[in-house]
C-alpha positions in Angstrom: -7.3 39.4 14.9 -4.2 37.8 14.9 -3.5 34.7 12.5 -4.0 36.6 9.3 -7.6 36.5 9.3 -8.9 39.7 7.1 -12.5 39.8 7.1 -12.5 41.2 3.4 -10.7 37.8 2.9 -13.4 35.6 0.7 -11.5 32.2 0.7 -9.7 32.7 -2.3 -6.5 32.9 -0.9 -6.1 29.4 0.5 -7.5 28.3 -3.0 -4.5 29.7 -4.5 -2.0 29.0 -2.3 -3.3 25.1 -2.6 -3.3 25.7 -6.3 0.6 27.1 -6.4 1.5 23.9 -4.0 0.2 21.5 -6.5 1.4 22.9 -9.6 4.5 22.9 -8.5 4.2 19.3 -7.2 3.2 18.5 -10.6 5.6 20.3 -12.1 8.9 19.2 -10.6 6.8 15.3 -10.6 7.2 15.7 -14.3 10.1 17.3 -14.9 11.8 14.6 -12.1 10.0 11.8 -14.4 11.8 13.4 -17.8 15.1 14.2 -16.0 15.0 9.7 -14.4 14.1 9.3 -18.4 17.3 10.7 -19.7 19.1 9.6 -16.5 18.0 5.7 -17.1 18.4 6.1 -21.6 22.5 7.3 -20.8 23.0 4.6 -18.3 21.2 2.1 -21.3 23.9 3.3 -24.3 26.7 3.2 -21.8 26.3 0.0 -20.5 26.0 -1.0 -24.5 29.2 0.5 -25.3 31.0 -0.6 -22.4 29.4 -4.8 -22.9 31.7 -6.8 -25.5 30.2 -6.6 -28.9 28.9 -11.2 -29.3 28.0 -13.1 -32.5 26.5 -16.0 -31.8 24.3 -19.2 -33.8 20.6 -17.8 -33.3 17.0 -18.7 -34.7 14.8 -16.2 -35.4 11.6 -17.6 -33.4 9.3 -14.0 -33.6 8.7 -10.9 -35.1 6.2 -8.3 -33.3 5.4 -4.7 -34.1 4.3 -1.6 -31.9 1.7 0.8 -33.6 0.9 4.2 -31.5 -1.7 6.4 -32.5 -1.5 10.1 -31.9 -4.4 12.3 -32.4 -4.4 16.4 -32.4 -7.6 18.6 -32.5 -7.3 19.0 -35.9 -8.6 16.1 -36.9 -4.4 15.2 -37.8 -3.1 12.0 -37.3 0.3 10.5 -36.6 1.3 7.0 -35.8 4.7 5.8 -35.1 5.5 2.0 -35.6 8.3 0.1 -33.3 10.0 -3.3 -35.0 11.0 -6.0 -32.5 12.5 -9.8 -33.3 13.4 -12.5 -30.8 15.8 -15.2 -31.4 17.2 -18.0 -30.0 20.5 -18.9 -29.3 21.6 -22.7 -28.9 21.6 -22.5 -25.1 17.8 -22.3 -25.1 18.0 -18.3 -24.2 15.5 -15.8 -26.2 16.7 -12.4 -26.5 14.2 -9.7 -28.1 15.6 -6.9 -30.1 14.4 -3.5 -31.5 14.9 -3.8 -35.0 14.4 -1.1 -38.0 11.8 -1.4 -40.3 14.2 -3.0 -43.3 16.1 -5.3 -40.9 12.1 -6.3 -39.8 11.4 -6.7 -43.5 14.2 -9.6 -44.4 13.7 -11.4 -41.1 11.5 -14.2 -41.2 10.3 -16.5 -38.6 12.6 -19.7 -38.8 15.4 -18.1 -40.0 19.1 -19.6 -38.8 22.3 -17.5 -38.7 24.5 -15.6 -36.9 23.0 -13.0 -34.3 25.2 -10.1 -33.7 24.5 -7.8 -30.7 25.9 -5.9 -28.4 24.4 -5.3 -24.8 20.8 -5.0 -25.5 21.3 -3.2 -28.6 20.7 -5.2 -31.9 23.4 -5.0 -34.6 22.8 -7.7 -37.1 21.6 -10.9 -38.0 23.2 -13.0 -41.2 21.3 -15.6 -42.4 22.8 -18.9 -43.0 22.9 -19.7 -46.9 21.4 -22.6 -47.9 23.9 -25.4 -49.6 22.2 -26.5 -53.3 
C-alpha cells in the first residue's frame, strides 16, 4: 500500500520517531533555558557597571543565609551556602544584598553606617564608630 505502511513494520518506528521529537524538544528547552541564563546574568553585570556607583546612611535590619544540599550516588555530599543582608536607608527603602561569607560575619543586625552599592551589586558597608 501506499502511506508507508510495511507489514513487517511492528510499531517501533513511530515510537522512535516520537522519541527523536521529544529529545530534541528537551534538548534545545534546556539548552534555550541555559543560553536566557547567560543572556539575563550579562544584562545583570552590565546594567551594574553602567548604574552610578551610591553611598548612602543605611541600617543593617537582616541577615539571611541560603544552604543547598547536593547529593551524588556515592554517598558524597556537597553544600554550597549563599550570604544575604538587608538594610535600610533613611527614606524608609530596604535593599537586600548578596554578601560574602566575611562581609556576613562583621555585619550585625542594628548596625548604622554607610551602605555602598552599586546597581544591585553590594560593595561595602562602614560601620559608624561609636563616640566614647
Amino acid at each position: 500500500m501506499g502511506f508507508g505502511y510495511n507489514e513487517f513494520d511492528t510499531g517501533f518506528g513511530m515510537g522512535f520517531q516520537l522519541f527523536d521529537v521529544m529529545f530534541f524538544l528537551i534538548f534545545f528547552l534546556i539548552l534555550g533555558m541555559f543560553l536566557f541564563m547567560i543572556v539575563k546574568g550579562l544584562s545583570t553585570w552590565n546594567k551594574n557597571n553602567q548604574s552610578p556607583r551610591l553611598t548612602v546612611d543605611a541600617t543593617v535590619v537582616a541577615k539571611r543565609t541560603d544552604v543547598t544540599h547536593h547529593h551524588n550516588g556515592d554517598n558524597m555530599a556537597t553544600h554550597s551556602t549563599w550570604y544575604y543582608a538587608t538594610f535600610q536607608v533613611e527614606s524608609g527603602d530596604r535593599m537586600e544584598f548578596a554578601v560574602d561569607g566575611m562581609e556576613y560575619g562583621m555585619l550585625a543586625e542594628g548596625d548604622t553606617g554607610k551602605l555602598s552599592f552599586q546597581g544591585t551589586r553590594y560593595l561595602s558597608f562602614e560601620r559608624e564608630r561609636l563616640s566614647d
